[in-house]
N, C-alpha and C positions, 0 to 999 in steps of 0.2 A: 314235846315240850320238855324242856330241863328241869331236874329236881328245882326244889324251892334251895334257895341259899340259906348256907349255917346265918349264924350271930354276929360270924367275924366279915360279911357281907358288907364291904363299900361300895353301894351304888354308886354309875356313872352314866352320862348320858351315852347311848349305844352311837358308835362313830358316824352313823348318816345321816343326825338330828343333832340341831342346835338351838339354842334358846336364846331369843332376841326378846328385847322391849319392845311393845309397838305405842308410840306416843299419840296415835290415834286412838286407838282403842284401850288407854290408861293400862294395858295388861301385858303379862308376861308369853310370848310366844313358843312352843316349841315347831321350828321348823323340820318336817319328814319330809322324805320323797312323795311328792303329788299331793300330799295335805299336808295342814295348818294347826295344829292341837292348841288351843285358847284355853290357859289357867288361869281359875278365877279364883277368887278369896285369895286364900295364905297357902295354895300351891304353889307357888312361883316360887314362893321364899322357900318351900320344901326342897322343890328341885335343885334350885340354886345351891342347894347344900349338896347336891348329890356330883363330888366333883372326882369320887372316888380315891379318895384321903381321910373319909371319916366311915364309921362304921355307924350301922341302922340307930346302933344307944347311944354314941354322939351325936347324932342328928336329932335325935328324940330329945337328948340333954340338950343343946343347942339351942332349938326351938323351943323346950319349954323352959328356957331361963327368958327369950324373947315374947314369946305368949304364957307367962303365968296361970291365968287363967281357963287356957284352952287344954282340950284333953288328947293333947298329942301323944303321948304312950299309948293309946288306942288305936288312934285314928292316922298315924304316919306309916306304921309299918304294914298294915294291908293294903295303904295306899300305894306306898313301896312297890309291895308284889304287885300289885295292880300292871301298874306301868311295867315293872318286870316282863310280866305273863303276855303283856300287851308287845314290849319285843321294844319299848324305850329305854329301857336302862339294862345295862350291863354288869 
């Protein structure tokens, strides 16, 4: 596994996943080789930002000027690593 990324970390999606809308199932997709990974709630809109142009505290500030309310400065950047460590984003 790769260190964890600095600050100045612009997540992107990793070249052999893409991220479609599926209008059946109201939800954002990301397409991998041989599976289907299904974002529900306000992950879509997370990824969606991940276009590798904005850094982890733009996307943090991004999304919480769009959810006010929610506690994105918590809950975005482990999610971040998450999908990182998982080998989705780059």
């Amino acid at each position: 596994m790769t260190a964890a990324p600095g600050a100045d970390w612009r997540p992107a999606l990793a070249p052999a996943i893409v991220r479609r809308y599926d209008r059946v199932r109201d939800r954002d997709l990301l397409l991998l080789p041989e599976r289907v990974g299904v974002l529900t709630g306000s992950a879509g809109a997370v990824v969606g930002l991940c276009d590798g142009s904005r850094s982890v505290p733009d996307i943090v500030e991004e999304l919480a000027e769009r959810f006010p309310d929610a506690p994105v400065a918590t809950d975005v950047p482990p999610f971040l690593e998450r999908l990182r460590r998982e080998g989705w984003l780059r």
